[in-house]
C-alpha positions in Angstrom: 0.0 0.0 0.0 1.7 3.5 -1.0 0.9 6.4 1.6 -1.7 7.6 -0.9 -4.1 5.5 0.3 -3.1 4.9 4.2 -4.0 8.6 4.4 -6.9 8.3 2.8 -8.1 5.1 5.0 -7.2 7.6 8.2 -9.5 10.5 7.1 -12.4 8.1 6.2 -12.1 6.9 9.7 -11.4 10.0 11.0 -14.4 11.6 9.6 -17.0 8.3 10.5 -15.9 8.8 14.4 -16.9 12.8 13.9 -20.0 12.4 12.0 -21.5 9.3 13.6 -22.2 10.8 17.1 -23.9 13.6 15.1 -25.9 11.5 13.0 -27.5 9.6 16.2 -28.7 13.3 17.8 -29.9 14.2 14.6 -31.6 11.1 14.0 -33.2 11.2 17.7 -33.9 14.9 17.7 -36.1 14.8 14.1 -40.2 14.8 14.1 -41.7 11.4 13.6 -43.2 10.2 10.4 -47.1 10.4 9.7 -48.9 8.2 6.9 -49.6 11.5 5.1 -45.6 12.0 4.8 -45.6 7.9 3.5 -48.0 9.0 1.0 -46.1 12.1 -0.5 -43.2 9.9 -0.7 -45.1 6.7 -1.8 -46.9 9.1 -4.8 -43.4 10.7 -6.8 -41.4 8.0 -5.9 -44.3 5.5 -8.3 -44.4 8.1 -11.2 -40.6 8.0 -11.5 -40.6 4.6 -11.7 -43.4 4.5 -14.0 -41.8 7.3 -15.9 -38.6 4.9 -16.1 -40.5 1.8 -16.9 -41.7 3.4 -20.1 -38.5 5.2 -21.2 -37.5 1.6 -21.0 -40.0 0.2 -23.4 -40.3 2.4 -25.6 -36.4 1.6 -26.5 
């Protein structure tokens, strides 16, 4: 292994350990889900894969 990617290994370690603890407040600290919030995910997330599913026939 050159030091190329020993440093590289280090900083994505590095930066895990500082955003992980950050990630677990922000993840207990956000407003829960509703089904309406299901729904207006559930609704674009159906047309793009419709909208995929054609641009794939159509070829």
């Amino acid at each position: 292994m050159d030091w190329m990617k020993i440093f590289s290994a280090l900083f994505l370690i590095m930066m895990i350990v500082y955003l992980l603890p950050k990630a677990k407040g922000m993840l207990k600290d956000s407003p829960k889900a509703s089904s309406n919030d299901l729904v207006a995910v559930l609704i674009p997330l159906v047309l793009v894969m419709a909208f995929v599913f054609l641009l794939i026939k159509s070829v």
